[in-house]
C-alpha positions, 0 to 999 in steps of 0.5 A, a space after each residue: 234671469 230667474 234661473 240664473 239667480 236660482 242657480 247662482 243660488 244653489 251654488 252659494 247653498 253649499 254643504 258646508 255653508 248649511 252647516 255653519 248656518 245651522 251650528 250659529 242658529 242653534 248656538 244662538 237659540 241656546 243663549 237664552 237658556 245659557 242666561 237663565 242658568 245662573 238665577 237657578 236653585 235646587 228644590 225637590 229631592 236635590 236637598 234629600 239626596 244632597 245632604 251627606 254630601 253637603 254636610 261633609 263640605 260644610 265639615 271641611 271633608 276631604 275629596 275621600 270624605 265627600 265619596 264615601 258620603 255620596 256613597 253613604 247616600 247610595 247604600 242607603 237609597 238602595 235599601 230604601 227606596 231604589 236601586 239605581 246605584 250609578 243614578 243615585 252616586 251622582 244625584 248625591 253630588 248635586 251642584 249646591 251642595 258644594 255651595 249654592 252658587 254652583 247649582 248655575 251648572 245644572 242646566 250646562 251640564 244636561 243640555 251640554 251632555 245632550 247636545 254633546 253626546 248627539 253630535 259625538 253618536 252621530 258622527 260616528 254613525 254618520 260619518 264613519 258607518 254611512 259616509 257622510 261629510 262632516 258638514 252633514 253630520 253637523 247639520 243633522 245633529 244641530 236640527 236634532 238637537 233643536 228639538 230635543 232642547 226646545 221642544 222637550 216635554 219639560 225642559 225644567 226637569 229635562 235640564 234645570 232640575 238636577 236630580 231629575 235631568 241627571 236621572 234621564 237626560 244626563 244617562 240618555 246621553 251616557 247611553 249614545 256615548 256607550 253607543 258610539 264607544 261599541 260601534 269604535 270598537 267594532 271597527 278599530 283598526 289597531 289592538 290598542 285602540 279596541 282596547 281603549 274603546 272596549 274598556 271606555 265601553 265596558 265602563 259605560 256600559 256598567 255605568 248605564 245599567 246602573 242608571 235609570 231602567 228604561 235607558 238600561 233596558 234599551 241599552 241591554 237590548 241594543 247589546 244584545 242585538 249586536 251580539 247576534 249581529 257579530 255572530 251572524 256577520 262572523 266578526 273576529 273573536 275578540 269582537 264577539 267577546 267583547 260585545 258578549 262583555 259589554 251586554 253582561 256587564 250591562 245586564 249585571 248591573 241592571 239586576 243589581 239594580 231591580 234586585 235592590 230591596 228598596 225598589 219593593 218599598 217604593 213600588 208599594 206605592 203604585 197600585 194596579 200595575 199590569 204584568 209582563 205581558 200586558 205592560 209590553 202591550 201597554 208599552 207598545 200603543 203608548 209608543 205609537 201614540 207618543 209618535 203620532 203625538 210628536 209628529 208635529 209638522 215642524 218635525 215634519 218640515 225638519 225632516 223634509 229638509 233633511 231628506 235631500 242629504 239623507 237621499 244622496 248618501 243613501 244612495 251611495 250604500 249597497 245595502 237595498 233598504 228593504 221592508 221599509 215598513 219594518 224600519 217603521 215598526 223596528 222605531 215602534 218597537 224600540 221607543 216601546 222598549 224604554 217605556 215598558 219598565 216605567 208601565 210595568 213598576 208603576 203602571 204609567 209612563 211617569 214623570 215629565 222627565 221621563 217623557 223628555 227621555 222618550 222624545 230624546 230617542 223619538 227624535 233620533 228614531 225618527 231621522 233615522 226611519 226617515 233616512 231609511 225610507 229615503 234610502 228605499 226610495 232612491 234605490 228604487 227604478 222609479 227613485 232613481 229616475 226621479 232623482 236624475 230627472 228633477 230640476 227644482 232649485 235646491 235654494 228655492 226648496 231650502 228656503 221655502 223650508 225655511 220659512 213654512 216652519 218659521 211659520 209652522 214654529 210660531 203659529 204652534 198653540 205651545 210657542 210660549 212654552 218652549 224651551 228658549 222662548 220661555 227662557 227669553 220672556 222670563 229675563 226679558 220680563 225680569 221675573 227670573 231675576 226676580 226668582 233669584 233676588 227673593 231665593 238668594 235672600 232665604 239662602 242668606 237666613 238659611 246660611 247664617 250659622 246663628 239661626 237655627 229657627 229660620 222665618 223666610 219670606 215667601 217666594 212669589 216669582 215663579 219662572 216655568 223653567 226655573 221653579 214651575 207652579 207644579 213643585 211644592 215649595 216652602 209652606 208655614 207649616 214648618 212639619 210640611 215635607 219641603 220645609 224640613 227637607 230645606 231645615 235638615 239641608 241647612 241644618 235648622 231646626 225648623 224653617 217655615 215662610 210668613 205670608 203677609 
């Protein structure tokens, strides 16, 4: 009786089925997070780096008018304070500054390019280099994406700050598009379409160079590795230019960016950075700490439950995975290549958003590691026999899965601050709406043409993905640094709160 309801249950536990499972739970997971976004608000440097760009709207420019002040902002950031030119464009045209309603879509455009360029990267490396069905790829991207949204190292400024989830979320997921647009190329199979891929490449390749540096850095690594590897596999010429193309493009653009004067002005901020030598050192132990940091056992569990689709696709591979320990080390290596810039320029890590950018790769590099070490092992005698051998109930194994990391999810010391469950306990408790109702009332004061010393009241709801307790708010001090940022955005002269 019992192995008859196991089978009947391994029959009904198709691919597919899994798949669609895992589409309509992570889809569930993000409605949370899909709510919340329409109580949020700029802060920070979304008012500094918006305000041309606000100012023209708000004169009534012209589509050509808000360009060239998005482009007013650049010039000036890249003499002044960084060269992340393509970064800095777009930070310009931040969502409020076309109105504040419109800052709702800061949180769908970063965890949708997240989750988009994740699905499209991976389909191409999944469906198309390793041969694996679509309901795979459909699962495997949904369990990573889980991950990358709910267990990011803040998903505030991960996803619903825009100036700082622009700058790494947004341009990790332009970096996975260049990516995937590289390996279309490499394998198309008509003119027109290398065409279309390699210049949709060199594109984002130049796009991304301009971005931030770790992402740029890794990008121009990954260029050049697949440079090499069209010479070593003896591609076709056109192949081998491309790629050249792509990697100079890139690397153009990340020396205009380190070479902009402005960066020599910020970096006067930060004392005792290591050299070269040292930070790459640095930049290595920082990433085999951060591994052995965010090797959770629900990451853990998560793989495991992959590692039945990653073994039998393997499996159909020629290719032997050898030296395992080198696709381990390789992981090490590439995770320490994004974090090398960041220690080199400042002599840390940096900011929260950053560590969202290094948990993104992690994630990916993880699977990946995971994929490679299930591939040595089936190609392995003793793997074999062990795969033809095993008689355990593939249902049995899923859901014991299943359920030890339900358990493993909410026992975890961080449960409450995770992405989506954060998100439901601030609308479930009204403290978002409330955040909203107070912020929408000093934007009302903020708005009114005939104000021009405003008097706010304070803002006390203070949702963690919305506006953490670690970001500077308005004060009653109307020359404190956020309060005349806020006065030069709506253009005051002064804005100051009163504290009852």
């Amino acid at each position: 009786m019992g192995k008859k309801f196991w089978d009947r249950a391994d029959s009904l536990l198709t691919e597919r089925r899994i798949a669609i499972a895992c589409g309509v739970l992570l889809a569930i997971s993000l409605l949370p997070l899909a709510v919340i976004s329409f109580y949020n608000h700029p802060c920070s440097d979304d008012y500094s780096y918006g305000l041309y760009v606000a100012q023209a709207v708000r004169a009534g420019g012209s589509l050509g008018d808000i360009l060239a002040a998005a482009v007013r902002e650049t010039a000036e950031t890249y003499f002044d304070w960084q060269g992340t030119f393509s970064a800095v464009f777009l930070m310009a045209l931040q969502p409020a500054a076309f109105g504040e309603r419109f800052y709702a879509v800061t949180a769908y455009l970063m965890v949708g390019s997240l989750v988009f360029a994740n699905f499209f990267f991976l389909k191409e490396l999944c469906v198309h280099r390793l041969g694996m069905s679509r309901s795979s790829w459909v699962t495997i991207s949904c369990a990573l994406c889980f991950f990358m949204v709910h267990f990011a190292p803040s998903a505030f400024e991960g996803f619903f700050w825009y100036n700082g989830s622009l700058f790494y979320t947004f341009f990790h997921g332009l970096a996975l598009c260049l990516f995937t647009f590289l390996s279309k190329f490499l394998r198309a199979s008509s003119a027109a379409r290398s065409l279309i891929c390699g210049v949709v490449s060199a594109i984002l390749a130049f796009i991304v160079g301009g971005g931030n540096y770790p992402s740029a850095l890794l990008s121009c690594v990954v260029l050049f590795l697949v440079f090499l590897w069209t010479l070593w596999k003896r591609q076709a010429l056109s192949r081998k230019l491309g790629t050249l193309c792509f990697f100079l493009l890139e690397t153009a653009a990340f020396a205009i960016s380190f070479l902009a004067p402005g960066n020599s002005v910020r970096q006067a901020h930060f004392e005792n950075r290591p050299g070269a030598v040292k930070a790459i050192v640095l930049a290595l132990g920082a990433a085999a700490r951060n591994i052995t940091q965010w090797t959770t056992l629900p990451v853990v569990l998560a793989l495991l439950f992959l590692a039945p689709i990653f073994c039998k696709y393997a499996a159909k591979l020629s290719f032997r995975f050898p030296l395992p320990l080198l696709a381990v080390l390789g992981a090490v290596c590439l995770l320490g290549v994004l974090l090398t810039p960041p220690i080199y320029a400042m002599g840390g890590t940096g900011a929260a958003r950053m560590d969202d950018l290094y948990y993104d790769v992690f994630c990916l590099l993880a699977a990946g590691v995971t994929f490679y070490l299930c591939g040595w092992f089936v190609h392995l005698p003793a793997g074999k026999q062990i795969s033809k051998k095993t008689g355990i109930s593939r249902a049995a194994v899923t859901g014991s899965l299943a359920l030890l990391f339900c358990a493993a999810v909410i026992t975890l010391p961080q449960f409450k601050t995770l992405s989506g469950v954060s998100a439901l306990r601030s609308l479930l408790n009204g403290e978002a709406q409330s955040y909203h109702a107070q912020v929408s009332a000093q934007v009302t004061l903020l708005e009114d043409a005939s104000l021009t010393d405003v008097v706010l009241e304070p803002v006390t709801y203070r949702p963690a993905l919305l506006l953490p307790t670690s970001v500077p708010v308005l004060s009653e001090d109307p020359e404190n640094a956020v309060n005349q940022r806020v006065a030069t955005f709506y253009g005051k002269e002064s804005v100051r709160v009163q504290n009852h």
